[in-house]
N, C-alpha and C positions, 0 to 999 in steps of 0.2 A: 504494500500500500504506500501511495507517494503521492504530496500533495505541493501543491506552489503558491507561497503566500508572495503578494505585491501590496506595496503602498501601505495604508492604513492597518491592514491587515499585520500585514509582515512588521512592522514597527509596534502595536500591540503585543504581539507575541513575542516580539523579541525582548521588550522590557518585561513582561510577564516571566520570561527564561534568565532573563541576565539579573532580578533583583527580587523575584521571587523562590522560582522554581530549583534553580542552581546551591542557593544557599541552604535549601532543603536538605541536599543530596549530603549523605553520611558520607563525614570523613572528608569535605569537598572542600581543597585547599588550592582553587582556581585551574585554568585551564593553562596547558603550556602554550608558550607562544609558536613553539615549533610546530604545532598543530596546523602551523598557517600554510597551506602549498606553494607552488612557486605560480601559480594563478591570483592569491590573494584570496583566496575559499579557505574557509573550516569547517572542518566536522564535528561534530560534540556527539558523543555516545553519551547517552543516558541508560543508565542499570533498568532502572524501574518508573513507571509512569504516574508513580504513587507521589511523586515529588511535585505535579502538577494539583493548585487546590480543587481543581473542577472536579479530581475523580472522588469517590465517596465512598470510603473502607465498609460501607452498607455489603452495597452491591458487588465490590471485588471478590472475582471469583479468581484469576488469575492475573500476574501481573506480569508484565511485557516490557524489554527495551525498545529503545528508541534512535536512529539517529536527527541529527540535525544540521543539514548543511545550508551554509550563510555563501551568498556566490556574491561577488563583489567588482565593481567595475575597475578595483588598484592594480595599479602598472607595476607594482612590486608586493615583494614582502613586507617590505618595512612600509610604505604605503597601507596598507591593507591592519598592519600591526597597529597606526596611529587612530586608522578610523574605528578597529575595534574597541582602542582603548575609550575612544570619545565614547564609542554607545555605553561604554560601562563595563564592558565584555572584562571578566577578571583573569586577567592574563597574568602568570607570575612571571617574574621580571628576566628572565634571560631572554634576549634580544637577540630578533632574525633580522636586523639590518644588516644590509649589504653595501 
């Protein structure tokens, strides 16, 4: 299953991911910055979907990973590294400038 957020949407949920959901996650001591490709994309593995608040430990029958990949229009790494830090993306501090 694979879905494409734009606009409104995709910036919703990406603050929803970067200052909700993320901080949730046991044990979560930020995302490497080496995660970044040499495209300016990241991916974010998510364990469990339990981390987002919409789901409701009623109904869970099963819990499921996730990825998340963020595609980005940066002409580099280090490009791509600045604009994640803007959105908030907790990237810990070892640097993919180039």
């Amino acid at each position: 299953l694979q879905t494409t957020l734009r606009g409104a949407r995709m910036y919703d949920f990406l603050d929803k991911l970067i200052h909700i959901a993320l901080p949730r996650t046991r044990d979560f001591r930020g995302l490497s910055a080496k995660a970044i490709d040499d495209m300016g994309n990241i991916t974010i593995g998510v364990k469990e979907h339990t981390i987002f608040p919409e789901t409701s430990d009623e109904d869970l029958k099963d819990v499921f990973g996730l990825a998340v990949t963020v595609v980005t229009s940066a002409k580099s790494k280090a490009e791509a590294e600045a604009f994640f830090r803007h959105l908030g993306l907790p990237l810990r501090s070892e640097s993919v400038a180039k």
